[in-house]
N, CA, C and O atoms as CSV, one atom per row, in Angstrom:
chain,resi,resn,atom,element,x,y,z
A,1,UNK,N,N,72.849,109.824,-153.200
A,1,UNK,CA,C,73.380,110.646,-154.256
A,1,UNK,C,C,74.553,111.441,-153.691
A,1,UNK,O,O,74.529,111.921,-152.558
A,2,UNK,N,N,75.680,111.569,-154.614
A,2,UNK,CA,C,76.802,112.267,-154.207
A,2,UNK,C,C,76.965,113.611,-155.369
A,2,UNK,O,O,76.706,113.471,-156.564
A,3,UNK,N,N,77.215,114.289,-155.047
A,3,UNK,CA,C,77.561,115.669,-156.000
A,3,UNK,C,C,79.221,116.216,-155.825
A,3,UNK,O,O,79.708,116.275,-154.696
A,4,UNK,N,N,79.760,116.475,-156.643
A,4,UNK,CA,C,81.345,116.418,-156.736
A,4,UNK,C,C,81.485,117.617,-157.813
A,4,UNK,O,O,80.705,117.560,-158.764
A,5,UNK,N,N,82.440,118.747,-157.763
A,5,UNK,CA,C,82.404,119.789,-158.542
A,5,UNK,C,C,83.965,119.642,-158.659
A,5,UNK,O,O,84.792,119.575,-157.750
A,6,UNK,N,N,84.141,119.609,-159.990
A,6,UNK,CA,C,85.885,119.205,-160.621
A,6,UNK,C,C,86.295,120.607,-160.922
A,6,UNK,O,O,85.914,121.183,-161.941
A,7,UNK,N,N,87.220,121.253,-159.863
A,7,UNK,CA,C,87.374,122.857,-160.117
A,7,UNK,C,C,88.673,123.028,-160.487
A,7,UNK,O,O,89.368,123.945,-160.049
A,8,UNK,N,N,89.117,122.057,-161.405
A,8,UNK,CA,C,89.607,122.501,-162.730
A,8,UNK,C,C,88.970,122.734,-164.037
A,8,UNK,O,O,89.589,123.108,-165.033
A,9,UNK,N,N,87.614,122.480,-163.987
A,9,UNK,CA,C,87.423,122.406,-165.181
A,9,UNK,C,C,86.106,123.847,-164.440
A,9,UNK,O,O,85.551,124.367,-165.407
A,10,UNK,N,N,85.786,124.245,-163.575
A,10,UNK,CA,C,84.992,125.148,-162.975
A,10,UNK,C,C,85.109,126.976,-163.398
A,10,UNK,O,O,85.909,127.758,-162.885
A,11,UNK,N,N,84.361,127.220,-164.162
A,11,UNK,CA,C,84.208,128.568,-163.707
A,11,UNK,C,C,83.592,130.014,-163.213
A,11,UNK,O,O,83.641,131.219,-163.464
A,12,UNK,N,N,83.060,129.181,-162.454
A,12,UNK,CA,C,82.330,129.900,-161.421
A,12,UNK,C,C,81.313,131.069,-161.925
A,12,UNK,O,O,81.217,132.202,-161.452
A,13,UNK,N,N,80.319,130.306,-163.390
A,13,UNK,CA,C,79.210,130.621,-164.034
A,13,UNK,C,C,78.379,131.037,-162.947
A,13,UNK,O,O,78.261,132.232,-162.674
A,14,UNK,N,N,77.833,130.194,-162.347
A,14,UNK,CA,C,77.635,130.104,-161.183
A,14,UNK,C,C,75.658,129.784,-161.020
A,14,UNK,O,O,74.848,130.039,-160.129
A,15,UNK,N,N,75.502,128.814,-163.025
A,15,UNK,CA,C,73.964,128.885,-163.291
A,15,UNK,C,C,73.680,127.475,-162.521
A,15,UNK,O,O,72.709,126.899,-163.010
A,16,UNK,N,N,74.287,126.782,-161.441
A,16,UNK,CA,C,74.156,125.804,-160.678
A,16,UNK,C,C,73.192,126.428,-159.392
A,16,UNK,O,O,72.318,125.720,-158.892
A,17,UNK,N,N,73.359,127.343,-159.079
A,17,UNK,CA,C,72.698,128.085,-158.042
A,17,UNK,C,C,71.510,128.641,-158.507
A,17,UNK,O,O,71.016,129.397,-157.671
A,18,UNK,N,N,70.735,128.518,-159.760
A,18,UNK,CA,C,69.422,128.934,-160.125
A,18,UNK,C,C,69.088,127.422,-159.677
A,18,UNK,O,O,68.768,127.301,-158.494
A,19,UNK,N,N,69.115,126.406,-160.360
A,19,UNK,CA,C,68.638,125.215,-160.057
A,19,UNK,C,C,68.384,124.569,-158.365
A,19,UNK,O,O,67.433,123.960,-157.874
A,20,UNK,N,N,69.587,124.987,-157.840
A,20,UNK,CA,C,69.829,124.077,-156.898
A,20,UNK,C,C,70.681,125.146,-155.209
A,20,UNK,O,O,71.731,125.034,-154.577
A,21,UNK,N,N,69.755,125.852,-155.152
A,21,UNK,CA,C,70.665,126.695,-153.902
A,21,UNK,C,C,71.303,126.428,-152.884
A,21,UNK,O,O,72.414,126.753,-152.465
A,22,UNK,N,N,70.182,125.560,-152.382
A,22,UNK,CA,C,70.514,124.840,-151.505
A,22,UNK,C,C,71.728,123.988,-151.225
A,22,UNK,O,O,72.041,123.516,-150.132
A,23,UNK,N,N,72.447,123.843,-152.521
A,23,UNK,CA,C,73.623,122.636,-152.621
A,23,UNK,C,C,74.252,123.511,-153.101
A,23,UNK,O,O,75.430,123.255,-152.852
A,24,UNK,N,N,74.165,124.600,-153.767
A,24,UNK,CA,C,75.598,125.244,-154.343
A,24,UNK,C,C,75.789,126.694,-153.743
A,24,UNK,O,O,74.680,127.082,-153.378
A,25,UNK,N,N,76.612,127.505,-153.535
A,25,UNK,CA,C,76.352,128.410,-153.450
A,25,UNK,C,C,78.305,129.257,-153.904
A,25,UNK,O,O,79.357,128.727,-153.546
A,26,UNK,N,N,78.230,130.319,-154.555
A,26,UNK,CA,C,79.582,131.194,-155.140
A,26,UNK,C,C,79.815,132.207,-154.574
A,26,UNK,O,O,79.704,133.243,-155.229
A,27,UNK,N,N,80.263,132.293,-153.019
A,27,UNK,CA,C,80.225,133.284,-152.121
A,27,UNK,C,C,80.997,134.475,-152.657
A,27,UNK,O,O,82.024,134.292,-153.310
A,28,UNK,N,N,80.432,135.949,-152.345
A,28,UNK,CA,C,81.265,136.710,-152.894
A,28,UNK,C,C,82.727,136.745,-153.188
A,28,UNK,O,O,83.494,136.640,-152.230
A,29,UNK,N,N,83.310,136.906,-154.645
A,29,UNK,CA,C,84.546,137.172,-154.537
A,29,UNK,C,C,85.159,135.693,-154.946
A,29,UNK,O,O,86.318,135.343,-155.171
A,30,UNK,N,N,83.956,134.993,-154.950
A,30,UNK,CA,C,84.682,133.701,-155.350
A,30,UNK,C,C,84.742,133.261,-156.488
A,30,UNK,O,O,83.770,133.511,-157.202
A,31,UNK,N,N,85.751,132.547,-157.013
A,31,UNK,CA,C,85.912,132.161,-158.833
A,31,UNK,C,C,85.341,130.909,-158.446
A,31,UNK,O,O,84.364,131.096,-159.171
A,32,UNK,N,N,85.133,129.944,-158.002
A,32,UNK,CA,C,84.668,128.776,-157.863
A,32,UNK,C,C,83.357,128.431,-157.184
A,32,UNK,O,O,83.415,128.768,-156.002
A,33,UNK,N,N,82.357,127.956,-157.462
A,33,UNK,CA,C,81.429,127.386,-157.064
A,33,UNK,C,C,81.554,126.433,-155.571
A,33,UNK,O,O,82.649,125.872,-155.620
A,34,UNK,N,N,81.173,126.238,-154.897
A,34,UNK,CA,C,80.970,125.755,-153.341
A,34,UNK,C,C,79.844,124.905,-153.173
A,34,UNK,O,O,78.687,125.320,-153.115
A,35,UNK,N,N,80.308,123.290,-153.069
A,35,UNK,CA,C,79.432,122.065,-153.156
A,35,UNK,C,C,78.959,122.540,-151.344
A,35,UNK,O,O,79.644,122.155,-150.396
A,36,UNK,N,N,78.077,123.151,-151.221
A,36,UNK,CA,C,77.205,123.154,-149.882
A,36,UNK,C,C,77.296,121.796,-148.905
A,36,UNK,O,O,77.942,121.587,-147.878
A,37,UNK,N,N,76.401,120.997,-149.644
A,37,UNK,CA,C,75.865,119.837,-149.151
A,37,UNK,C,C,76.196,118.698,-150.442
A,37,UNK,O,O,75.566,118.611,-151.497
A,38,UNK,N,N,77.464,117.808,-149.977
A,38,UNK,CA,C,78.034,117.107,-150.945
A,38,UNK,C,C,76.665,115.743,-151.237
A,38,UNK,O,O,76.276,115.298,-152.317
A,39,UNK,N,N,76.396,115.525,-150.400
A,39,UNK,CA,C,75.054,114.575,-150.005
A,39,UNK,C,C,73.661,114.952,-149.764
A,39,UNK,O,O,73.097,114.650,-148.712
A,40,UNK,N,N,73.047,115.648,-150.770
A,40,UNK,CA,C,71.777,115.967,-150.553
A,40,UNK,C,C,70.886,115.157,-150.509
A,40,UNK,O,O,71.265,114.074,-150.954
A,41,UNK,N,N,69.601,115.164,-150.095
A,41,UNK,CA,C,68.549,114.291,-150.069
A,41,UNK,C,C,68.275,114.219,-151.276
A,41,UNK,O,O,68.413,115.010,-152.209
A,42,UNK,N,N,67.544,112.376,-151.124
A,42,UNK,CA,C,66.874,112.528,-152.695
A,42,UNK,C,C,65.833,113.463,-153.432
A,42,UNK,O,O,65.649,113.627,-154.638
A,43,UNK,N,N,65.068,114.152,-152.088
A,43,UNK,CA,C,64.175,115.225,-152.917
A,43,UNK,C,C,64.928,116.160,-153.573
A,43,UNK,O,O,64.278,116.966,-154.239
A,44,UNK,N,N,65.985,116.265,-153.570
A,44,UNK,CA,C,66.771,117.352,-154.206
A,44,UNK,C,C,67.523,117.047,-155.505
A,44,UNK,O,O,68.358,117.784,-156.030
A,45,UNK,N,N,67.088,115.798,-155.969
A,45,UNK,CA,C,67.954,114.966,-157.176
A,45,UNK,C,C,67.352,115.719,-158.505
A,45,UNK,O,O,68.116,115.592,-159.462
A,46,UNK,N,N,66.282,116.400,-158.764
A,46,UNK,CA,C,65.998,116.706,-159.887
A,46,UNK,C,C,66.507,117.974,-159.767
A,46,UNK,O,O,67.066,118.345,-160.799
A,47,UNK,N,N,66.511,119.158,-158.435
A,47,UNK,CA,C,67.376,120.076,-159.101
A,47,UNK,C,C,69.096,119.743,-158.885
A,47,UNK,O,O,69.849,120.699,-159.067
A,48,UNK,N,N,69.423,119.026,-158.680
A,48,UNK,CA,C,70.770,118.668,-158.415
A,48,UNK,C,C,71.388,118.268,-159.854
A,48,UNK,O,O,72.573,118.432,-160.143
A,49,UNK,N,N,70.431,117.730,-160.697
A,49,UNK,CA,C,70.468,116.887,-161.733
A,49,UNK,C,C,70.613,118.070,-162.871
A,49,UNK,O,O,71.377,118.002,-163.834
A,50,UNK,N,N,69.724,119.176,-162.567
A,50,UNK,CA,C,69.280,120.050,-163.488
A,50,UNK,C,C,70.605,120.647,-163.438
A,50,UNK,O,O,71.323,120.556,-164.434
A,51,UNK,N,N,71.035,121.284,-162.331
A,51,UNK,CA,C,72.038,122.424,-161.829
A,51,UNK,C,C,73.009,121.765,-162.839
A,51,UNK,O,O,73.365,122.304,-163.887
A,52,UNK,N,N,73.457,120.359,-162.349
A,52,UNK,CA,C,74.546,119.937,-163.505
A,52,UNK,C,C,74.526,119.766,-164.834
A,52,UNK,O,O,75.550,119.596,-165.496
A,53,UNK,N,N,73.218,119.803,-165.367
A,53,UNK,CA,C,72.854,120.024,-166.919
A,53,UNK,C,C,73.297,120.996,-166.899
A,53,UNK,O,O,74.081,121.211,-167.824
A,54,UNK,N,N,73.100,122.034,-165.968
A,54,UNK,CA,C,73.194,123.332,-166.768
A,54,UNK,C,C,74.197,124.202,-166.518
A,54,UNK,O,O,74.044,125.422,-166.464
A,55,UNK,N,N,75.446,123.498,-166.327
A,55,UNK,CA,C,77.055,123.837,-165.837
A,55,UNK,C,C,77.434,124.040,-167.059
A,55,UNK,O,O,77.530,123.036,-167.764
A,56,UNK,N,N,77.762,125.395,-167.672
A,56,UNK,CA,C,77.897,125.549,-169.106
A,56,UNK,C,C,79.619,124.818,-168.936
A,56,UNK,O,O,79.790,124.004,-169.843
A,57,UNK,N,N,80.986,124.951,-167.913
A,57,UNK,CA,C,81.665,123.918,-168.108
A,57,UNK,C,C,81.640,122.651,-167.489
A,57,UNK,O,O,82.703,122.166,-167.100
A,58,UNK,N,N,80.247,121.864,-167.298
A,58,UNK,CA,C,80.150,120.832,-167.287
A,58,UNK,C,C,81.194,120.605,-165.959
A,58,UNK,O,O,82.048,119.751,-166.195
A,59,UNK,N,N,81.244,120.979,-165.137
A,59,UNK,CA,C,82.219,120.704,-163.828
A,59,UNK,C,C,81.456,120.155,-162.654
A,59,UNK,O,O,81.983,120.040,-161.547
A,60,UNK,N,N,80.355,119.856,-162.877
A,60,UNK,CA,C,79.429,118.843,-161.944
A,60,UNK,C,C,78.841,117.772,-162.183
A,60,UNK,O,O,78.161,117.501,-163.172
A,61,UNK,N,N,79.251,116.679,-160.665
A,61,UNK,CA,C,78.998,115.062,-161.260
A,61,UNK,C,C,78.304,114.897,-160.050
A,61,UNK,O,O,78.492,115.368,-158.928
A,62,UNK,N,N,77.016,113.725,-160.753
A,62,UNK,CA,C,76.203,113.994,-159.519
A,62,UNK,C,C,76.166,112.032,-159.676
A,62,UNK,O,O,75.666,111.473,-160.652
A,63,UNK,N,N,76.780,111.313,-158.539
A,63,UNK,CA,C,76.645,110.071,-158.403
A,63,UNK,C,C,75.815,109.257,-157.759
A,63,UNK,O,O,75.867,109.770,-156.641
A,64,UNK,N,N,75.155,108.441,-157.668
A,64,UNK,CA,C,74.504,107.485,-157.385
A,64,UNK,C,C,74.758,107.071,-156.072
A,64,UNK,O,O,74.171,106.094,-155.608
């Protein structure tokens, strides 16, 4: 699985980091979200999956 955050379309909501901490994180001060771990393990595919459901602008793609 690959995870990819399109930060043009990003704004650093930042409800990717309830789901998925481990892979995202919006360090202080930052407008953009921060792909941690572009390659997470598969145990991490359902919140990886979730985090990007729940990107109110949809700026996370999580690939195969």
């Amino acid at each position: 699985m690959h995870v990819t955050a399109d930060y043009d379309l990003c704004e650093g909501h930042g409800q990717c980091l309830l789901a998925a901490p481990d892979v995202f994180d919006l360090p202080d001060g930052a407008e953009k979200v921060v792909v941690l771990n572009a390659d997470p393990p598969e145990d991490d595919r359902e919140a990886v999956v979730r985090a990007a459901a729940m990107c109110p602008a949809q700026a996370l793609h999580v690939d195969d």
